[in-house]
N, C-alpha and C positions, 0 to 999 in steps of 0.2 A: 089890299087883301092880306090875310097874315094866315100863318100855316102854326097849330102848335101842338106839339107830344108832351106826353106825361110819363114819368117814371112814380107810378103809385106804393105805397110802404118799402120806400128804399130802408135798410137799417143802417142808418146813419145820423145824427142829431143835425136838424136846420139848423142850426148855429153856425156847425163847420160849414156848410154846406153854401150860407148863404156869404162865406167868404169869397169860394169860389164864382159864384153866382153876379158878384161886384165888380170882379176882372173880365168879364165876357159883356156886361149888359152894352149894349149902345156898339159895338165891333162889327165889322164884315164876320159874314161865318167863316170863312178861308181864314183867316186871323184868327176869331175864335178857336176854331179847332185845333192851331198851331199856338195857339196860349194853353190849353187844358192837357196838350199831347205832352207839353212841356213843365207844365206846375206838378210837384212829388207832393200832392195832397190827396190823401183816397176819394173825396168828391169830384177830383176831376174826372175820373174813369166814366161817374157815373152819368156828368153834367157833356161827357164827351157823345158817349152814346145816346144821351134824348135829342142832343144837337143833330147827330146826325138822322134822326127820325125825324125830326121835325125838318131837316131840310129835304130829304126825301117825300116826306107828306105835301110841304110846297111845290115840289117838283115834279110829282103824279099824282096827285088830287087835283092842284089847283091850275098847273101849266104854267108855274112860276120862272124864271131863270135864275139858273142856281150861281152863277156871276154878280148878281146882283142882290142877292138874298144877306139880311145884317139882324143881329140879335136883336129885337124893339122890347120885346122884355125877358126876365126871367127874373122867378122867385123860388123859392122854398119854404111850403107851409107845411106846420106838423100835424106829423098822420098821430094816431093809436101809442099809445105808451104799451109796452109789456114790462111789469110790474114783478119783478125776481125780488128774495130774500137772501141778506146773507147775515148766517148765523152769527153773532156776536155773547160775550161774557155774561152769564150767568143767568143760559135762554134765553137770552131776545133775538130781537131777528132787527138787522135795519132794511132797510128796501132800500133797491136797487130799480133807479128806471133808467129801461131802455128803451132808449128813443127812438122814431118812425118820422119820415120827411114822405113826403107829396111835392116832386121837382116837377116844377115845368119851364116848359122854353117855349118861346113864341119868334119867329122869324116873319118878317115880312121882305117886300122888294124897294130896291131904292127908287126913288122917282128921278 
């Protein structure tokens, strides 16, 4: 059985995201969480807190133990672009996107 949270239009680009995302997949969550307390990447904040939602979710939803609970996936798929301009020589404008991420984590228990 697997327990999983969503953090929906984080404003941060999947790219960086899915850096962090690479250091946690396959780990104990007790490790995980003590890998993202520790990595000075602003995805970690974010991939720290669906962690802990999703181990919570396992462990009153489903009556998981949280001893036993290990990252079995996480990804980062991109949300919605928000589409800014910025003025450049002689009127133009270039665009500007800012990027939107859809994080999830998926914990399950070990056998």
């Amino acid at each position: 059985m697997e327990a999983r949270a969503q953090y929906r239009y984080a404003r941060i680009s999947p790219r960086k995201v899915k850096i962090v995302c690479d250091m946690i997949r396959g780990k104990d969550a007790e490790m995980a969480e003590a890998i993202l307390r520790a990595t000075p990447k602003a995805a970690s904040e974010m991939l720290l807190k669906v962690l802990k939602s999703a181990c919570a979710n396992a462990e009153n939803n489903f009556g998981m133990d949280a001893s036993r609970l290990y990252v079995s996936s996480t990804y980062a798929d991109p949300g919605p672009i928000l589409k800014r301009m910025q003025p450049v020589s002689k009127g133009r404008g270039y665009r500007i996107n800012k990027r939107t991420s859809h994080i999830t984590v998926i914990v399950a228990e070990r056998e």
